[in-house]
MILUMLUM-667890 format. One record per residue: residue in one letter; x, y, z of N, C-alpha, C, O in turn; residue number from 1. Coordinates in pm, whole numbers. Layout:
rec resn->A&nu->X&nv->Y&nw->Z&cau->X&cav->Y&caw->Z&cu->X&cv->Y&cw->Z&ou->X&ov->Y&ow->Z&resi->NUM
...
***
This chain:
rec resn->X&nu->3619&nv->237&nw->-2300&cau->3561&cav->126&caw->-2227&cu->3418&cv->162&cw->-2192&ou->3398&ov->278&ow->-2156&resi->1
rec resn->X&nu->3315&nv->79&nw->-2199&cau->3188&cav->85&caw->-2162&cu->3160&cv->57&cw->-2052&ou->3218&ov->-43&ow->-2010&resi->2
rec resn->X&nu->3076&nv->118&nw->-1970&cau->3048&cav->136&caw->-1836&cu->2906&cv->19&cw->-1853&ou->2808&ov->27&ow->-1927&resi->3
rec resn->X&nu->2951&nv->-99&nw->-1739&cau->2833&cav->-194&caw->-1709&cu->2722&cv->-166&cw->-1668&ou->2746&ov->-63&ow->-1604&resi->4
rec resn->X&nu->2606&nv->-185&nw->-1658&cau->2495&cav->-152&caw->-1589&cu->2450&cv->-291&cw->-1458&ou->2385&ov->-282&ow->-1354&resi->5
rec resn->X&nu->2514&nv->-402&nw->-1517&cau->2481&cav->-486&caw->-1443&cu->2626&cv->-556&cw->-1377&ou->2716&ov->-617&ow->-1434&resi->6
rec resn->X&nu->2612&nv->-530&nw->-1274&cau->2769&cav->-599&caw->-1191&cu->2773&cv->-753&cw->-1178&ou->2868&ov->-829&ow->-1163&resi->7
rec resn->X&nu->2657&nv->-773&nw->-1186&cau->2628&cav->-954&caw->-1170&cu->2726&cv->-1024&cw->-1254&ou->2741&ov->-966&ow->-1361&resi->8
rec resn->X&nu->2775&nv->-1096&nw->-1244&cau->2866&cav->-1145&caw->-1351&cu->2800&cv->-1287&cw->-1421&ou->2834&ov->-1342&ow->-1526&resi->9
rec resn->X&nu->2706&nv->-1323&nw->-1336&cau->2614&cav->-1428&caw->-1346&cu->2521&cv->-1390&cw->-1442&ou->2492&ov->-1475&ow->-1526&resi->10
rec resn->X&nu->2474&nv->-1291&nw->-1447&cau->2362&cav->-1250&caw->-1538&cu->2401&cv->-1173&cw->-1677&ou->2404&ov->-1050&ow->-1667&resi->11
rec resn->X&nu->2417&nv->-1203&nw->-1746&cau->2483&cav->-1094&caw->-1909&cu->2364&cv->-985&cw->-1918&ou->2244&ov->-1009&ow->-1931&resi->12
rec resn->X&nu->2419&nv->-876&nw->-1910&cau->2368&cav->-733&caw->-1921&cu->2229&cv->-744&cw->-2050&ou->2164&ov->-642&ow->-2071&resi->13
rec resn->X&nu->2201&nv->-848&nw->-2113&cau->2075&cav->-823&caw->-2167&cu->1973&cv->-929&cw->-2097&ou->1852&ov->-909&ow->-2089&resi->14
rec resn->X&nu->2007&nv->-988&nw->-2072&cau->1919&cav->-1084&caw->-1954&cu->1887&cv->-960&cw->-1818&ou->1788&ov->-939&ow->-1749&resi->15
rec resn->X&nu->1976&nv->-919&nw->-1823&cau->1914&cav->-779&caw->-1647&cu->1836&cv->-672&cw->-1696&ou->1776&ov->-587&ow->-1630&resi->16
rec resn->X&nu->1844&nv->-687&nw->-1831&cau->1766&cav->-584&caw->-1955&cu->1613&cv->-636&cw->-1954&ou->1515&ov->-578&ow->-1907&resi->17
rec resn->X&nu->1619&nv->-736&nw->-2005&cau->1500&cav->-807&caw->-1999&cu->1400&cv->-827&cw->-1842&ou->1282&ov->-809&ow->-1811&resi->18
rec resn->X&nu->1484&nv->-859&nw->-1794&cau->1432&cav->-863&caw->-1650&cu->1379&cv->-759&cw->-1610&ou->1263&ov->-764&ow->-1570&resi->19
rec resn->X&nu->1443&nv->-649&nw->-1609&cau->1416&cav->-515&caw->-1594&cu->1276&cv->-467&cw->-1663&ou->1169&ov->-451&ow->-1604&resi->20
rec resn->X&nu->1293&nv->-451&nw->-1767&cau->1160&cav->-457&caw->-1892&cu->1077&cv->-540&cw->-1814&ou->1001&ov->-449&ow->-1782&resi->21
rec resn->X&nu->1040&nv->-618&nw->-1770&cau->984&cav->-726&caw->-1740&cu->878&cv->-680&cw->-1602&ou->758&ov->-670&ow->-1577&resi->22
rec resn->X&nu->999&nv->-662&nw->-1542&cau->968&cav->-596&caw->-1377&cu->864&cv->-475&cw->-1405&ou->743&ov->-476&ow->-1381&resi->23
rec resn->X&nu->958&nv->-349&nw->-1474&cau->853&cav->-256&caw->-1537&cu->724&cv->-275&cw->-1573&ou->621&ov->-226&ow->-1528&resi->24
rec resn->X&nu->741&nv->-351&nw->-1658&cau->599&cav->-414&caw->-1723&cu->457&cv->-477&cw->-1608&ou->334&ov->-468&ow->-1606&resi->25
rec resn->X&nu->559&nv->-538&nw->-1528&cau->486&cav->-613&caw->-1433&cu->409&cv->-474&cw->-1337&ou->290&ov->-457&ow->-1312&resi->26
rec resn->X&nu->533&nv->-384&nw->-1296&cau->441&cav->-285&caw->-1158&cu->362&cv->-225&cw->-1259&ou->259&ov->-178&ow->-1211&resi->27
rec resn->X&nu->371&nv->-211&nw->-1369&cau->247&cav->-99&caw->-1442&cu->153&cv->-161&cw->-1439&ou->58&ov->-109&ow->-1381&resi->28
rec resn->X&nu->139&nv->-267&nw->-1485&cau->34&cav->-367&caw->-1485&cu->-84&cv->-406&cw->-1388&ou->-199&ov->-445&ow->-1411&resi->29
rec resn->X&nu->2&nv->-376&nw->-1244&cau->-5&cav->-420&caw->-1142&cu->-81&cv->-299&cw->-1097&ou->-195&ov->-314&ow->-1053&resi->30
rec resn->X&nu->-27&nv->-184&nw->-1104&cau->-115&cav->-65&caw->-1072&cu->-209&cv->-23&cw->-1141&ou->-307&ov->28&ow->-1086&resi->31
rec resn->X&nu->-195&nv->-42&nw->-1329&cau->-357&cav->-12&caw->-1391&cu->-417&cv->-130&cw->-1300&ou->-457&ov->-80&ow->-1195&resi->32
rec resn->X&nu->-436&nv->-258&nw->-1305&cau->-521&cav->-328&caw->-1247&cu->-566&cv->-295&cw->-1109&ou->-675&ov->-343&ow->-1080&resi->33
rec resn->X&nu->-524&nv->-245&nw->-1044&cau->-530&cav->-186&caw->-865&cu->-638&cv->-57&cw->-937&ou->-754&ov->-54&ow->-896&resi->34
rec resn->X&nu->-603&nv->23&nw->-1021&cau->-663&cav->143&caw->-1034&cu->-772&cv->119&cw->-1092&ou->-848&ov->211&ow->-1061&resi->35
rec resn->X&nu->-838&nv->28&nw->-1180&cau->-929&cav->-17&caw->-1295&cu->-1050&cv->-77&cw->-1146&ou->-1172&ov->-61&ow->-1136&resi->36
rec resn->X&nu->-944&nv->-155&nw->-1040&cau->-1053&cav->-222&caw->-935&cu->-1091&cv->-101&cw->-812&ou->-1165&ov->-120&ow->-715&resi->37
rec resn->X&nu->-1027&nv->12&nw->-841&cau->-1084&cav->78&caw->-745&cu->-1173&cv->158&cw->-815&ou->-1225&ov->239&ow->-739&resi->38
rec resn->X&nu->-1222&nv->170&nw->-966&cau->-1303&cav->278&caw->-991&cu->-1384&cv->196&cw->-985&ou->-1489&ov->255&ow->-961&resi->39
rec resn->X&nu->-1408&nv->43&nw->-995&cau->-1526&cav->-7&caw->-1032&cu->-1574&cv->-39&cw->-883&ou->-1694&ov->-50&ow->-857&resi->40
rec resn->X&nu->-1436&nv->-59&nw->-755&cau->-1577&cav->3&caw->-611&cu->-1616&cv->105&cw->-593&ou->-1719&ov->128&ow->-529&resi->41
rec resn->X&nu->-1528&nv->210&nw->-656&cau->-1587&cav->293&caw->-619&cu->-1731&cv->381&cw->-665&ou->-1801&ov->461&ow->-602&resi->42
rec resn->X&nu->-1740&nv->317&nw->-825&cau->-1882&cav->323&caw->-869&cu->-1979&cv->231&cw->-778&ou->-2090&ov->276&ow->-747&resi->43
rec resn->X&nu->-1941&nv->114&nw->-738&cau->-2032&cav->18&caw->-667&cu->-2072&cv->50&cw->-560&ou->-2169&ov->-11&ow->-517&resi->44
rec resn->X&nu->-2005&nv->166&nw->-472&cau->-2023&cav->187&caw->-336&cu->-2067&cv->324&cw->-367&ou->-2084&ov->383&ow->-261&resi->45
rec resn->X&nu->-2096&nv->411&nw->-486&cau->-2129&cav->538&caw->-469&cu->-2256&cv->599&cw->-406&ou->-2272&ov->720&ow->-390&resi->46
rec resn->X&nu->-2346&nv->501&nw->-370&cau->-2461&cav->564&caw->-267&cu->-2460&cv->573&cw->-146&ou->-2542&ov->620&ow->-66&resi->47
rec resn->X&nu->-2302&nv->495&nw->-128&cau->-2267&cav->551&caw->79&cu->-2231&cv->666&cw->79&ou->-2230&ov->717&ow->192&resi->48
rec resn->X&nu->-2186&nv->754&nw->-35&cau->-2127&cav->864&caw->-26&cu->-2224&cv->965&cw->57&ou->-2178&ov->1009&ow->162&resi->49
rec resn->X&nu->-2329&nv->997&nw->25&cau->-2443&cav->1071&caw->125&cu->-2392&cv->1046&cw->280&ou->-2363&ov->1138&ow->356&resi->50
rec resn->X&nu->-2388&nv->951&nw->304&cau->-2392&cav->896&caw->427&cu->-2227&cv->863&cw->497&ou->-2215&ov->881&ow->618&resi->51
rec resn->X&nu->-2119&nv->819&nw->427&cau->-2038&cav->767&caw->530&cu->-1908&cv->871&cw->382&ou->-1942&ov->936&ow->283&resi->52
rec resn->X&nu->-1758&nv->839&nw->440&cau->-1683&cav->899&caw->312&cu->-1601&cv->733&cw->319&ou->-1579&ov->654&ow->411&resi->53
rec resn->X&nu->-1573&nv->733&nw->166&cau->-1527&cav->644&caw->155&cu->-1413&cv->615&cw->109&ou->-1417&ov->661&ow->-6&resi->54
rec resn->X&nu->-1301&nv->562&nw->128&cau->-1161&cav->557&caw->105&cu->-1140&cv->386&cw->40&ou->-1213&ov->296&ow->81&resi->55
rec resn->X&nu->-1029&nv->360&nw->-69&cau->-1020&cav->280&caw->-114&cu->-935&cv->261&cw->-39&ou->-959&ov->381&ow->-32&resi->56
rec resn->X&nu->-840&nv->229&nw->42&cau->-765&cav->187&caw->104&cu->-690&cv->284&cw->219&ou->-727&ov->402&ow->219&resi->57
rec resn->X&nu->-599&nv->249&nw->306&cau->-555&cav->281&caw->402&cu->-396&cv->370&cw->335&ou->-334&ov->448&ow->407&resi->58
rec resn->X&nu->-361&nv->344&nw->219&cau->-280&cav->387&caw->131&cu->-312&cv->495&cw->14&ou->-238&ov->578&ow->-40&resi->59
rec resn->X&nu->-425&nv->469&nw->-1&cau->-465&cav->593&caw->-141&cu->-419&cv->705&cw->-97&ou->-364&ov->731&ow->10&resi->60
rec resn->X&nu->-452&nv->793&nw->-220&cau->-415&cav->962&caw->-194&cu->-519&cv->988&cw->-117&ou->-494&ov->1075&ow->-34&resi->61
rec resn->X&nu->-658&nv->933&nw->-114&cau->-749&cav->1037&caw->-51&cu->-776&cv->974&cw->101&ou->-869&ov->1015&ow->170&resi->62
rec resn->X&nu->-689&nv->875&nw->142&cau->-676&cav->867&caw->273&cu->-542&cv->910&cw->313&ou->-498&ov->947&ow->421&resi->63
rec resn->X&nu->-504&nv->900&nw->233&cau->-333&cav->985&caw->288&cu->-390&cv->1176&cw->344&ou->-353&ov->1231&ow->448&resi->64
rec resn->X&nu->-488&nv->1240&nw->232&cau->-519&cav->1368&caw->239&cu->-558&cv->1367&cw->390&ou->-524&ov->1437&ow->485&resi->65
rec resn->X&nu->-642&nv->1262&nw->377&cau->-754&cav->1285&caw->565&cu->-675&cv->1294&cw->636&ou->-673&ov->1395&ow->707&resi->66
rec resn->X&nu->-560&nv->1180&nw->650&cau->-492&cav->1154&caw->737&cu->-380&cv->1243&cw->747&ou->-297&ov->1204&ow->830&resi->67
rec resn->X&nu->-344&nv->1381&nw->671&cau->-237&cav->1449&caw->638&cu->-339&cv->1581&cw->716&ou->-285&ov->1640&ow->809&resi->68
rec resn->X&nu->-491&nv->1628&nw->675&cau->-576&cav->1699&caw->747&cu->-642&cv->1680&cw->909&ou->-700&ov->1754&ow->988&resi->69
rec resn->X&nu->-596&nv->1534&nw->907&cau->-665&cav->1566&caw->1070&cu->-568&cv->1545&cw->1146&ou->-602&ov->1512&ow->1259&resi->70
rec resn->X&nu->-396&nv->1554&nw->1118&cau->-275&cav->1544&caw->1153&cu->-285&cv->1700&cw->1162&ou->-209&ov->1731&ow->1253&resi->71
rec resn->X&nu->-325&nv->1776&nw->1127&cau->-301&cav->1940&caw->1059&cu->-363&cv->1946&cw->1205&ou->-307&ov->1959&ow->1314&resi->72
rec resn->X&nu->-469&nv->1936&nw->1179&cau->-593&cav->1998&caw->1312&cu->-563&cv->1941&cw->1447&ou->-572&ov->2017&ow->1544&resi->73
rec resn->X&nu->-529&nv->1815&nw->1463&cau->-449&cav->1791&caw->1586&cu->-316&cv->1902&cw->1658&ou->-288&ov->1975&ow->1753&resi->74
rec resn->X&nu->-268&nv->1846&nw->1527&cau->-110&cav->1957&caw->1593&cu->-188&cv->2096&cw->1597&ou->-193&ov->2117&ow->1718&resi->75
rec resn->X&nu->-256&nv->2209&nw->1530&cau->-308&cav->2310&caw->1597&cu->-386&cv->2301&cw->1702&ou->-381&ov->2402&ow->1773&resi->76
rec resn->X&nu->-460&nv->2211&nw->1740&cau->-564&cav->2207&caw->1863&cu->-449&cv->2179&cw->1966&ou->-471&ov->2248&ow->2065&resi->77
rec resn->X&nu->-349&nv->2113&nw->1980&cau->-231&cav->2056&caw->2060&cu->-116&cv->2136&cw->2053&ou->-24&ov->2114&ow->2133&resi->78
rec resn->X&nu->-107&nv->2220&nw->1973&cau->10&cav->2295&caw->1984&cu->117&cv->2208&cw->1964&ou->216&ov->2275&ow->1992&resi->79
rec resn->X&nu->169&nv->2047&nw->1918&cau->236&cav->1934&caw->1897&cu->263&cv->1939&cw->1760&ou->168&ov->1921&ow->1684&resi->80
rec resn->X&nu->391&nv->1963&nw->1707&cau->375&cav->1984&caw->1568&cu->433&cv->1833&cw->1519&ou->491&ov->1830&ow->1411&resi->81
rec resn->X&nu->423&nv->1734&nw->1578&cau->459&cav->1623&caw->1541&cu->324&cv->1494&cw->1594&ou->331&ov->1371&ow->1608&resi->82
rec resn->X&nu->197&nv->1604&nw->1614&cau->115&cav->1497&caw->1587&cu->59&cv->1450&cw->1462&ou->-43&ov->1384&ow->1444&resi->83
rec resn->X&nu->142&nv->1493&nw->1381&cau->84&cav->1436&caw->1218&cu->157&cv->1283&cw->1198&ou->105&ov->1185&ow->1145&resi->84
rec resn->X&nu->326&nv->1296&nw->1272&cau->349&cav->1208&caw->1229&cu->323&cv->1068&cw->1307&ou->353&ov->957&ow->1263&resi->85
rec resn->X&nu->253&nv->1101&nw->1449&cau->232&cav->1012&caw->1581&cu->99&cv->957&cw->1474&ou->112&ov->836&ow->1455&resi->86
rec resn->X&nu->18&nv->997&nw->1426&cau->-122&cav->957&caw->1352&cu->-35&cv->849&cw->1224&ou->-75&ov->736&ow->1197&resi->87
rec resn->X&nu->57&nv->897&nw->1175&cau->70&cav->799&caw->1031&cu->177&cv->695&cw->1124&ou->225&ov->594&ow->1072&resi->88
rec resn->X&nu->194&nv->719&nw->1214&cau->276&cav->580&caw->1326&cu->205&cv->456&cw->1334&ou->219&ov->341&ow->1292&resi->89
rec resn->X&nu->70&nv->565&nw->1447&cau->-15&cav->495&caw->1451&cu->-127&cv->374&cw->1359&ou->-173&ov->262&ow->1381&resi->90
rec resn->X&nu->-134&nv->482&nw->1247&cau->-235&cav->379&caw->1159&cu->-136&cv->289&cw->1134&ou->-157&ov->170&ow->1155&resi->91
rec resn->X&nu->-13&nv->334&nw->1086&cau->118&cav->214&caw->1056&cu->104&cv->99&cw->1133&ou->100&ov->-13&ow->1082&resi->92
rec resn->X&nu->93&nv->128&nw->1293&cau->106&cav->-26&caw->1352&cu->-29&cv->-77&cw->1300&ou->-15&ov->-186&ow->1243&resi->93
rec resn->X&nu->-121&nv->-44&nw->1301&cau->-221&cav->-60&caw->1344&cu->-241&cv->-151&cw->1189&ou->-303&ov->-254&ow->1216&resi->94
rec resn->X&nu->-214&nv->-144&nw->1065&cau->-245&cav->-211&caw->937&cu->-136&cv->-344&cw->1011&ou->-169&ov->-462&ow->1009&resi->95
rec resn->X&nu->-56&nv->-314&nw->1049&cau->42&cav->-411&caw->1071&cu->-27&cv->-506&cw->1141&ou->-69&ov->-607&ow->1084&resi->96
rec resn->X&nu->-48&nv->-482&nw->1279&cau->-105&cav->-561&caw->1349&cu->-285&cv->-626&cw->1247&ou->-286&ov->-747&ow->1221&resi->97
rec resn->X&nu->-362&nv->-575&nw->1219&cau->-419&cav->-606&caw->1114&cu->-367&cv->-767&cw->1003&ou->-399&ov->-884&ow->982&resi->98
rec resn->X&nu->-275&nv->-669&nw->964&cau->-197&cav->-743&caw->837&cu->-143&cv->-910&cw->927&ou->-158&ov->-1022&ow->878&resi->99
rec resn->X&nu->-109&nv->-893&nw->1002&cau->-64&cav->-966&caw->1097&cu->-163&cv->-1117&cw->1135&ou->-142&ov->-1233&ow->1101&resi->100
rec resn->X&nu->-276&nv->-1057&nw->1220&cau->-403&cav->-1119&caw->1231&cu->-439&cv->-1220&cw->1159&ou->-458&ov->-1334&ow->1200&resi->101
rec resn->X&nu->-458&nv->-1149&nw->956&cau->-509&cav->-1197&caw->849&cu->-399&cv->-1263&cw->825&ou->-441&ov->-1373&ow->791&resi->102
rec resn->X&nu->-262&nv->-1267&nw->820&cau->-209&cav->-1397&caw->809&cu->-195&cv->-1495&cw->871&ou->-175&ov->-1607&ow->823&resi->103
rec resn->X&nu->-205&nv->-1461&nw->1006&cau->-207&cav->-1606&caw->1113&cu->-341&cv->-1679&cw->1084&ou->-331&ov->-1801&ow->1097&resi->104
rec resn->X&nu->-492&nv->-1625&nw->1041&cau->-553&cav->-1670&caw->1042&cu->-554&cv->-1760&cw->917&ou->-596&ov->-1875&ow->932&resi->105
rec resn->X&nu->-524&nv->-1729&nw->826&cau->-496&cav->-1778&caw->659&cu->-441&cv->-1936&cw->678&ou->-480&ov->-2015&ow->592&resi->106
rec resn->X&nu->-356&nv->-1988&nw->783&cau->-299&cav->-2060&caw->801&cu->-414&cv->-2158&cw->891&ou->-487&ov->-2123&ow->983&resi->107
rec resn->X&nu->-398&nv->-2304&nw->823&cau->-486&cav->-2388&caw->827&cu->-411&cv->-2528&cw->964&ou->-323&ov->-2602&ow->922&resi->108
rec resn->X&nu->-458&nv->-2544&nw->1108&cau->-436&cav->-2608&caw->1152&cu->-520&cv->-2735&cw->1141&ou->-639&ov->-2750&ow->1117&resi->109
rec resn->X&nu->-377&nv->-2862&nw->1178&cau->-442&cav->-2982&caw->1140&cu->-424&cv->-3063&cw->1236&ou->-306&ov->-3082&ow->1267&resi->110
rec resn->X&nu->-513&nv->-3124&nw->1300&cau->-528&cav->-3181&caw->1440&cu->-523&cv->-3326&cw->1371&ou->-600&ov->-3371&ow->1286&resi->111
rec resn->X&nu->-385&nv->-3401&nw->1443&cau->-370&cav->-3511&caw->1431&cu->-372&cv->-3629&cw->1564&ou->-307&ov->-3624&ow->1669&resi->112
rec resn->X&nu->-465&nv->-3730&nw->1522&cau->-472&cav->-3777&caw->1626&cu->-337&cv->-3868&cw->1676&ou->-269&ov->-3936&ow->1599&resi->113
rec resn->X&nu->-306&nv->-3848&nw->1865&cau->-187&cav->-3921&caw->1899&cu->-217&cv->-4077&cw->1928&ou->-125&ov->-4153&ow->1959&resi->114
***
């Protein structure tokens, strides 16, 4: 007997195949394009480098590093070996509340007269 991959009984095991393929296809896609738009800011923005450091997002590796190094230097200056993870809490709410903001504002009120 052959072992199913797909339990759905709704979906026939090459349709969850396809889908699958599909999905795949889609996050690769999804990340060369994310990666293709961050080299081209980051060529565009390369003369702040003198002056400020610059991070493509709040997620990259090289803000994860900062944020993994000045988690380091906290907990030694504090003797707190869990201020690394109070810092990735923190920025956590903090995109949230962010993230938050930019969608309430996105939303278009429409004043109707009574």
């Amino acid at each position: 007997m052959e072992a199913q991959i797909f339990a759905d009984p709704v979906l026939p095991p090459t349709h969850g195949h396809f889908v699958l393929r599909s999905l795949v296809l889609l996050i690769c896609t999804s990340i060369a394009a994310a990666e293709f738009a961050a080299s081209r800011k980051t060529a565009k923005y390369v003369s702040l480098a003198a002056s400020y450091i610059f991070f493509q997002g709040p997620l990259s590796e090289e803000a994860r590093q900062l944020q993994c190094d000045l988690g380091r230097r906290i907990s030694a200056s504090s003797g707190d070996v869990r201020e690394m993870s109070f810092l990735f809490q923190c920025v956590s709410v903090v995109m949230q509340r962010f993230n938050a903001v930019l969608l309430h504002d996105s939303f278009c009120v429409v004043h109707r007269p009574e």
